[in-house]
DRENKOL-191743 format. One record per residue (C-alpha): residue number from 1; residue in three letters; x, y, z. Coordinates in steps of 0.1 Angstrom, whole numbers, plus 2048, in hexadecimal, padded with zeros to 3 digits. Example, Ala and Ser with C-alpha at 12.3 -4.5 7.8 and 13.67 -1.06 7.14 Angstrom:
1,ALA,87B,7D3,84E
2,SER,889,7F5,847
***
This chain:
1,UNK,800,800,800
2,UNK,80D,820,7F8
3,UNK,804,83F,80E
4,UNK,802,861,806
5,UNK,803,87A,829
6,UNK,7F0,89A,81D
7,UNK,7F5,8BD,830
8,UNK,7F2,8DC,82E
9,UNK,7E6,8F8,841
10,UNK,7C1,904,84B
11,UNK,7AD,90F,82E
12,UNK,7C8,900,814
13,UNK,7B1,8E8,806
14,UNK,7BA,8C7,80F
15,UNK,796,8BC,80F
16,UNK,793,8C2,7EA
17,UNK,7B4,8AE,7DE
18,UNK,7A8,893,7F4
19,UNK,786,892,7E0
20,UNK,79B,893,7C1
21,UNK,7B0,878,7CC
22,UNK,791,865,7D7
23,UNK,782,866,7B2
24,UNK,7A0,85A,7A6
25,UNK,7A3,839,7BE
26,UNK,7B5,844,7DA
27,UNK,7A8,83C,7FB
28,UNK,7AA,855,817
29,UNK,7A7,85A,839
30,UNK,7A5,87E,84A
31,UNK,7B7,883,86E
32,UNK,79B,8A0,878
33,UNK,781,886,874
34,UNK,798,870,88D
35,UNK,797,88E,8A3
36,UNK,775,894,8A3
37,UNK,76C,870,8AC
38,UNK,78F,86E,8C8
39,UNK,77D,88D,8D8
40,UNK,75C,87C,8DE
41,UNK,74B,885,8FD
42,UNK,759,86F,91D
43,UNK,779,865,905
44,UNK,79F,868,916
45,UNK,7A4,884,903
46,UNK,783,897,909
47,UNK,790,88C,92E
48,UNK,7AC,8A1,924
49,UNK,79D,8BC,919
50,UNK,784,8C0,934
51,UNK,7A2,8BE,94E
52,UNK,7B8,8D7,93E
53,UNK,7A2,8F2,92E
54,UNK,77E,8EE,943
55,UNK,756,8E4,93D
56,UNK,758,904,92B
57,UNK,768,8F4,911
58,UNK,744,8DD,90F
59,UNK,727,8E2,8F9
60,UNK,703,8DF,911
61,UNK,703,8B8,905
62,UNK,727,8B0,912
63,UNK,735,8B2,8F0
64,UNK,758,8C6,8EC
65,UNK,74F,8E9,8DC
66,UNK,769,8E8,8C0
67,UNK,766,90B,8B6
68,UNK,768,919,8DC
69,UNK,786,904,8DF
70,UNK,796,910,8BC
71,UNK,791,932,8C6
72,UNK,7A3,928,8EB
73,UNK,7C0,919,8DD
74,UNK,7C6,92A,8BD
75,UNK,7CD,94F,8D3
76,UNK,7E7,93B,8EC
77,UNK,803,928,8DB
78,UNK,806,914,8FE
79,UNK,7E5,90B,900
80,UNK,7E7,8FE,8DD
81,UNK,803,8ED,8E8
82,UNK,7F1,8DF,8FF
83,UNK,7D6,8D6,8ED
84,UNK,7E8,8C5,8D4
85,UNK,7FC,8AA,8EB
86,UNK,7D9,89F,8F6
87,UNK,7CD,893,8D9
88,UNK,7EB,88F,8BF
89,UNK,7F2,86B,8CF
90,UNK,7CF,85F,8CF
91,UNK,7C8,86E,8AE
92,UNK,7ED,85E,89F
93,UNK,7E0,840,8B0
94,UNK,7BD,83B,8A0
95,UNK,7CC,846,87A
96,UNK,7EA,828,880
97,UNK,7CB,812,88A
98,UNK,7B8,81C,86A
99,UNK,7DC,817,856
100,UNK,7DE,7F3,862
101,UNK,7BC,7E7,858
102,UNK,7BC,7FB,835
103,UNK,7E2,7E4,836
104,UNK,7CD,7C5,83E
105,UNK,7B7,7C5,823
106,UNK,7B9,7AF,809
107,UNK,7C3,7CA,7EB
108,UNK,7D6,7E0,803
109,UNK,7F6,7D9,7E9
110,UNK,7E1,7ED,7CD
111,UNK,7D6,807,7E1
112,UNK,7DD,82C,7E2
113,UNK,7D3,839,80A
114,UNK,7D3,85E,817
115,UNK,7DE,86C,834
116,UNK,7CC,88D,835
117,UNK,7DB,89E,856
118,UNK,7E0,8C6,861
119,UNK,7F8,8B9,87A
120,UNK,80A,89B,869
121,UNK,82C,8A6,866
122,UNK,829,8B3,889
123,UNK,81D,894,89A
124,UNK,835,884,889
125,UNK,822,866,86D
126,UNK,835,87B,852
127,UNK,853,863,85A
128,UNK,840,843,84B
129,UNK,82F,854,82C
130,UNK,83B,849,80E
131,UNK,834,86A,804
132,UNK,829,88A,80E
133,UNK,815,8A3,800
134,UNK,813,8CA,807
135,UNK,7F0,8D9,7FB
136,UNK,7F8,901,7FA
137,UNK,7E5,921,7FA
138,UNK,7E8,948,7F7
139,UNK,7E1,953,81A
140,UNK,7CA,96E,80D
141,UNK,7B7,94E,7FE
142,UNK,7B7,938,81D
143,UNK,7A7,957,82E
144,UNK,78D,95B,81B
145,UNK,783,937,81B
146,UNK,783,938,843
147,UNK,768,957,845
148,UNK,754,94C,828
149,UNK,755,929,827
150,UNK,756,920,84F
151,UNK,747,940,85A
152,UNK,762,94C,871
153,UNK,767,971,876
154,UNK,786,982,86A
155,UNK,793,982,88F
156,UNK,791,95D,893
157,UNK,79C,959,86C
158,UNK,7BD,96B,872
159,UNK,7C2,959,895
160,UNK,7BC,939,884
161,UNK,7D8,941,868
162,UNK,7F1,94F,882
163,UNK,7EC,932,896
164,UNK,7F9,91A,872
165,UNK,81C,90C,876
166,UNK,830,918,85D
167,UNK,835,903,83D
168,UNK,858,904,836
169,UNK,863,8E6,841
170,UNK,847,8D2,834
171,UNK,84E,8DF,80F
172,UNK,873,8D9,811
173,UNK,868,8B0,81A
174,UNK,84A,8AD,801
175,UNK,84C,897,7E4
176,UNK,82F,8AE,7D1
177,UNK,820,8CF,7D8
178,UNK,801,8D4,7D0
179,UNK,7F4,8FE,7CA
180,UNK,7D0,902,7D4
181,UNK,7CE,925,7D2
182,UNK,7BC,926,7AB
183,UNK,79D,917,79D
184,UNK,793,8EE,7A2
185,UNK,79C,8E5,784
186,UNK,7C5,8F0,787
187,UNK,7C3,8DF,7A3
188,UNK,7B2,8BD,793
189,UNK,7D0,8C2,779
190,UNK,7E9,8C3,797
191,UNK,7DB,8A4,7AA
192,UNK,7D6,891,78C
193,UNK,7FA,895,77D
194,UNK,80A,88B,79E
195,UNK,7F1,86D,7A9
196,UNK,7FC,85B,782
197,UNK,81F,85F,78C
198,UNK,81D,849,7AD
199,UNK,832,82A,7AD
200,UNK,81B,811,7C7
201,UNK,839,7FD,7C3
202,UNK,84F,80F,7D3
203,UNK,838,80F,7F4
204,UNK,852,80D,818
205,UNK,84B,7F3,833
206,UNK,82E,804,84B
207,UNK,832,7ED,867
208,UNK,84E,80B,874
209,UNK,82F,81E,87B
210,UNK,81A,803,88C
211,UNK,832,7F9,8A3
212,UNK,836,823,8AD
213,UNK,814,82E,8B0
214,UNK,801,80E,8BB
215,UNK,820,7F6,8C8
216,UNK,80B,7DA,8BC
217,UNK,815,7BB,8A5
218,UNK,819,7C4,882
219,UNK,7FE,7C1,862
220,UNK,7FB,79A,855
221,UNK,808,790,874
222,UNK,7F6,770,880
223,UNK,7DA,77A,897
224,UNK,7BE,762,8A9
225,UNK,7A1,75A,897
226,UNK,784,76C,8AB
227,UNK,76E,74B,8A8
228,UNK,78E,735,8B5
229,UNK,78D,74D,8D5
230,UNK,783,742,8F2
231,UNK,764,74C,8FB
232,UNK,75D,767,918
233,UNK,738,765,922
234,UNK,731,76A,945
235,UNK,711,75A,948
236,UNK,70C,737,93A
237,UNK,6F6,716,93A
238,UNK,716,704,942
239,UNK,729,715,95A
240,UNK,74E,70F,95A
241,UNK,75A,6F6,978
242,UNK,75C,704,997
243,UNK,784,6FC,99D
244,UNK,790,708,978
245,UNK,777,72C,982
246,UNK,78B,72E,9A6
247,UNK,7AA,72D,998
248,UNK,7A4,748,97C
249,UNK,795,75E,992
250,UNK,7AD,758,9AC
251,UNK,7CD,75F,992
252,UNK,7BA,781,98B
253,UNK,7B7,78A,9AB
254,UNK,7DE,786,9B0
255,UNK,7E2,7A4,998
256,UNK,7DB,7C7,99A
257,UNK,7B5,7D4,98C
258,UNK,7B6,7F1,978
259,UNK,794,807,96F
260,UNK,79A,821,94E
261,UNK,784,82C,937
262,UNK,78D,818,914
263,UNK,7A4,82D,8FC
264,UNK,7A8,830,8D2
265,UNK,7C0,812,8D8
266,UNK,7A8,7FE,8E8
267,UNK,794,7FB,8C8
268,UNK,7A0,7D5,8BD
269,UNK,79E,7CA,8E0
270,UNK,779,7D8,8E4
271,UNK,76E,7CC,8C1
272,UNK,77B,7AA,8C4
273,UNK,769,7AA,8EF
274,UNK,748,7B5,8E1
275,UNK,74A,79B,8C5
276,UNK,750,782,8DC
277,UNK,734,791,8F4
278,UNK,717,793,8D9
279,UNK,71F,775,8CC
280,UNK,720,782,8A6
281,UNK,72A,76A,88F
282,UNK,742,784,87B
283,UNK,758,79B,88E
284,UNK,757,7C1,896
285,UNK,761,7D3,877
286,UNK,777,7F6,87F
287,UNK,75E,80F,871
288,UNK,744,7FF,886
289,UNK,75B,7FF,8A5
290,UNK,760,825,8A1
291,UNK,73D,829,89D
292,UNK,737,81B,8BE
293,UNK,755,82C,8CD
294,UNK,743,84D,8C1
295,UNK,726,843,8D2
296,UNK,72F,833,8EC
297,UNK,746,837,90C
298,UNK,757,818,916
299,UNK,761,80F,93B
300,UNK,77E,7F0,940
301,UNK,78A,7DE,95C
302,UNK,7AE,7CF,955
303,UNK,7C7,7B9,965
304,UNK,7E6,7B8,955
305,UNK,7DC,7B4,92C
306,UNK,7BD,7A3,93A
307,UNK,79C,7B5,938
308,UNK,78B,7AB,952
309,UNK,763,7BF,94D
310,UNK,755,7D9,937
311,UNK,73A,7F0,93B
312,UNK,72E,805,91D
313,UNK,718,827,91F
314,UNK,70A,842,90F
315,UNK,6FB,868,91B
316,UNK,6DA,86E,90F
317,UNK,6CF,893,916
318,UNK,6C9,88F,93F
319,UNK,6CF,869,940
320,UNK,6EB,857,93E
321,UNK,6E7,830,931
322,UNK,6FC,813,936
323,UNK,6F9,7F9,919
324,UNK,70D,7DF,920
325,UNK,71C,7CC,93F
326,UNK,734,7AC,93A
327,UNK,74F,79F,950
328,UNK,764,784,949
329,UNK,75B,770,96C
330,UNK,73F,774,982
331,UNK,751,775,9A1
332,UNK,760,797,994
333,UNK,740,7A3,98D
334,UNK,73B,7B3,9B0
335,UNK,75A,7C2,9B5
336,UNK,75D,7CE,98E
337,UNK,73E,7E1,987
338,UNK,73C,7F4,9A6
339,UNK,75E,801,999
340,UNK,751,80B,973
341,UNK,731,818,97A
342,UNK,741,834,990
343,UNK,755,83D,974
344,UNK,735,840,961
345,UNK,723,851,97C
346,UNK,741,868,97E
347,UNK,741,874,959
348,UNK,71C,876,959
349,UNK,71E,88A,974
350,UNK,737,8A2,960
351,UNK,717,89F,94A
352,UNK,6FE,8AD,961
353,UNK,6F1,88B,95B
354,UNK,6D1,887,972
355,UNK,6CE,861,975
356,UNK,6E1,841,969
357,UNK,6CD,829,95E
358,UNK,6DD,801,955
359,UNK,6C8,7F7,937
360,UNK,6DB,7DB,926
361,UNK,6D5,7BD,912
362,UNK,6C3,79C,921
363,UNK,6E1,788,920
364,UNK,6ED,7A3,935
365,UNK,6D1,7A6,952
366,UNK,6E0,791,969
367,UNK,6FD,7A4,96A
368,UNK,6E6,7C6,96C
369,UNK,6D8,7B8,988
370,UNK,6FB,7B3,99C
371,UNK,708,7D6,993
372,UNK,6E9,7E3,99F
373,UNK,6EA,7D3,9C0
374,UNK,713,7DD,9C4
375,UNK,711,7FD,9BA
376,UNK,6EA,807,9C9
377,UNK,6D3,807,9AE
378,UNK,6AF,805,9AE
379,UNK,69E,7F3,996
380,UNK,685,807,982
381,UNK,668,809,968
382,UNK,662,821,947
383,UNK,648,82F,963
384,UNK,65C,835,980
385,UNK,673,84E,968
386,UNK,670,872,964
387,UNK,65F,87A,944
388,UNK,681,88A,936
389,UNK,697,86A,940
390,UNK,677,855,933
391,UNK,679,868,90F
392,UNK,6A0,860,90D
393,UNK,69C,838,91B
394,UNK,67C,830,90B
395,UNK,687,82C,8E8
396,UNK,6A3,81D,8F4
397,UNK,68D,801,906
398,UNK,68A,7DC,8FC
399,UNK,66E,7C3,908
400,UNK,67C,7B0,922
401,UNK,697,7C6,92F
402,UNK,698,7CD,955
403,UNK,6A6,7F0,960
404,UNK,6B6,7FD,97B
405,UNK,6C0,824,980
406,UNK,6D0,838,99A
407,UNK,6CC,85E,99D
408,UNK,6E5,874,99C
409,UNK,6DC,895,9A6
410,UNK,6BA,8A7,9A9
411,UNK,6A2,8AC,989
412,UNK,6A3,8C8,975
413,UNK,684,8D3,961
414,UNK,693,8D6,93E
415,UNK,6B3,8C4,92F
416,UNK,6D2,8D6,939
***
């Protein structure tokens, strides 16, 4: 696979020689989609955020406010600073991820794959490109795109350019320059000319920037089978026997617990878990595991390598909802979800959440029912719920589910 890192500065165009590049076969993937989804509400990063610039920094719904942070950290060079060794990891983390499974498909030798990044030479991914690509602009140009095209004003336009590292040393490294600054169709010329002088062939090894950015095994390297896994259902017909159970939970206990919120790097881990968890016959693809990390916040207890339980949850206007519950033995069930669902109650509290309410899957209600009784939960009906939690769990609601909730705070009269 050959890959193309594309930069440039705000208001360049990068977008637009993407889609050119697209239309003419080349696959790409776009770092400030990665750091919208790395910033999702409840996330590490957002953690980050939250802890080194304030809830100001939050929309009403929890959600970062990316224009009241660009306009923080793009008037204080520290603060960008800052900012930036947040979420340049986790967002150099997720793009290796989405390198190694573009690598692990099955025409990855044919394929062309973009790198479209702002920050690419400065996080560092320039290094394993086989080549990079500067996308250019007249600053006049790239101001005039920023107040008419994102709506800023001309203070926060001139902020934003001032706030642009300097392109210098990325021209002297790039293997094509691309000039943005006239109409599409120069620009069409340009991309096109340089796209039907790539040599796939000469592609460099990428498992250089695997093992830097995700320090895990290589592409093609031989990994389990998901169905050859052993399965880790908690609650079976045919319980394990009693000794082999005493002596795994007893090894566990030996070792330290640890209780984190899941990260970008999780994302294997998790996919293959909940695989396992729902029983689906084909395993988590990676777009649908980033859906669900957009959606939802995930809650681990590890030992070691080992995850040990998971709880998953979402906020929901006033409400926040756990999904799912699993843990790898019952007799950690007690001392395990006590331990994630005050993490949850913790961020939903950062929420002005109202109530936590554990509505998961039947498989799961057994396990419902001992978090509830560790961690004091009531059990509930649609009835018993304020009509504002009701309109958020309703929909939600399955027959046969059994809920439990546990209020946080008092009620409000309208959705915060």
């Amino acid at each position: 696979m050959y890959i193309i890192g594309l930069t440039g500065n705000i208001a360049t165009g990068k977008s637009t020689v993407c889609s050119i590049l697209e239309q003419l076969g080349a696959r790409v993937i776009d770092a400030d989609t990665v750091a919208h989804a790395i910033l999702k509400r409840g996330s590490p990063a957002w953690r980050g955020v939250v802890d080194a610039f304030g809830y100001d920094m939050l929309q009403y719904d929890g959600h970062v406010d990316r224009r009241k942070l660009g306009a923080l950290v793009f008037n204080d060079a520290a603060k960008l600073k800052t900012l930036e060794r947040i979420t340049h990891p986790a967002v150099g983390a997720e793009l290796a991820l989405l390198v190694r499974d573009a690598l692990n498909e099955t025409d990855a030798g044919d394929q062309v794959l973009v790198v479209e990044a702002v920050k690419l030479y400065e996080a560092g991914m320039h290094e394993f490109m086989d080549a990079l690509w500067v996308v250019t602009a007249p600053v006049a140009e790239q101001k005039r795109r920023l107040m008419q095209e994102r709506g800023m004003s001309e203070t926060e336009a001139d902020a934003r350019l001032r706030s642009q590292p300097a392109l210098d040393e990325k021209l002297k490294r790039a293997n094509m320059v691309i000039d943005n600054g006239g109409s599409i169709e120069d620009t069409r010329v340009q991309v096109l000319r340089a796209f039907v002088a790539l040599d796939p062939a000469s592609a460099g090894d990428k498992t250089p920037l695997l093992m830097r950015w995700l320090r895990l095994q290589p592409p093609h390297a031989q990994t389990p089978n998901i169905s050859e896994l052993p399965r880790a259902d908690v609650v079976t017909t045919e319980p394990s026997p009693p000794a082999q159970t005493a002596v795994v939970a007893e090894t566990v206990r030996a070792v330290e617990w640890h209780v984190r919120r899941a990260k970008p790097s999780d994302a294997r881990m998790l996919a293959e878990l909940l695989t396992r968890i729902e029983g689906r016959a084909e395993p988590l693809g990676r777009a649908e595991m980033l859906e669900r990390l957009g959606k939802y916040g995930y809650w681990l207890v590890r030992a070691e390598e080992q995850t040990l339980a998971l709880a998953a949850w979402q906020a929901e206007n006033l409400a926040a909802i756990v999904h799912e519950l699993w843990v790898a033995h019952i007799e950690h069930a007690p001392r395990a979800f006590p331990q994630l669902l005050q993490g949850i109650e913790d961020e939903a509290n950062a929420l002005t959440c109202e109530v936590v309410v554990l509505l998961v899957p039947e498989r799961a209600a057994p396990l419902a029912q001992v978090a509830a009784e560790s961690a004091q939960y009531e059990i509930v009906t649609l009835d018993d719920l304020h009509k504002l939690w009701r309109s958020v769990i309703e929909p939600m609601y399955q027959h046969g589910q059994v809920m439990y909730a546990k209020r946080l705070r008092e009620m409000v009269t309208k959705p915060i």
